[in-house]
N, C-alpha and C positions, 0 to 999 in steps of 0.2 A: 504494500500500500504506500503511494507516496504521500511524503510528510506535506506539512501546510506550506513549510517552505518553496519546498520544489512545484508545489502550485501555486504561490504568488509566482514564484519566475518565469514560471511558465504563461503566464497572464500577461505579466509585465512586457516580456520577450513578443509576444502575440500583438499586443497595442503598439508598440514602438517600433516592430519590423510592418506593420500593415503599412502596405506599399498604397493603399489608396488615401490614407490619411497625410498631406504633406505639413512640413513644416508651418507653411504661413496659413492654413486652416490652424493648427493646432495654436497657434501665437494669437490669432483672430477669435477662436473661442476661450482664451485664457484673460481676455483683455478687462473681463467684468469681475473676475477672480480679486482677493485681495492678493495687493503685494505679499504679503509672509505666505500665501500658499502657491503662489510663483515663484519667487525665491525658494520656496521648500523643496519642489516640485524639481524645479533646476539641478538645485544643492542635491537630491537623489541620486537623481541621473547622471551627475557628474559621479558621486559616489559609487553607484552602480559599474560605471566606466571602468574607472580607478579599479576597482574589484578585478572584475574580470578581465581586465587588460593587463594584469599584472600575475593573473594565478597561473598555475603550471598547466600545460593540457594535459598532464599524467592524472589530475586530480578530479578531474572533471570528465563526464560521461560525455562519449563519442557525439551525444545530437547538440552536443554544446560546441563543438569546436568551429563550425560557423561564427557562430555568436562572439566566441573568443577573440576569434579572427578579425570580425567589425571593431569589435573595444579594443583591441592592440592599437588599429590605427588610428580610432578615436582619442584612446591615452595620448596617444605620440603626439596629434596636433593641440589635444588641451595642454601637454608638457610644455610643447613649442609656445605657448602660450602663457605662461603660468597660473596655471589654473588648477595645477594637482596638490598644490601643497595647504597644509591648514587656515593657511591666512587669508586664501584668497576670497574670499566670500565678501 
């Protein structure tokens, strides 16, 4: 049975790979949200990134290595960026 974990990921994974959902719908329906649950919401996803762009593929189940593969070079451009470290918020 899998854990609640590996179902939120699985969710999470599902909403943020939907290929029909693009960025500026998703900024366009965020627009009436409060700031702290924009900034939350961000702050996640960058955290999420960071995770998985940094874990080993040995640790992680074969339908993840996709996923790994987009967060590596997501990490890579928020590093180029400064955007992995604690302070950046």
């Amino acid at each position: 049975m899998a854990s609640e974990n590996d179902k939120a990921h699985r969710k999470l994974v599902q909403l943020i790979g939907h290929s029909e959902v693009s960025p500026a719908i998703l900024a366009y329906k965020m627009i009436n949200e409060s700031k702290y649950v924009n900034e939350s919401t961000l702050q996640f996803l960058i955290n999420y990134i960071i995770m998985m762009g940094t874990r080993k593929e040995e640790s992680m189940p074969p339908t993840l290595h996709d996923t790994m593969a987009v967060c590596r070079e997501l990490h890579r451009v928020l590093k180029e960026l400064g955007l992995t470290n604690a302070g950046s918020r």
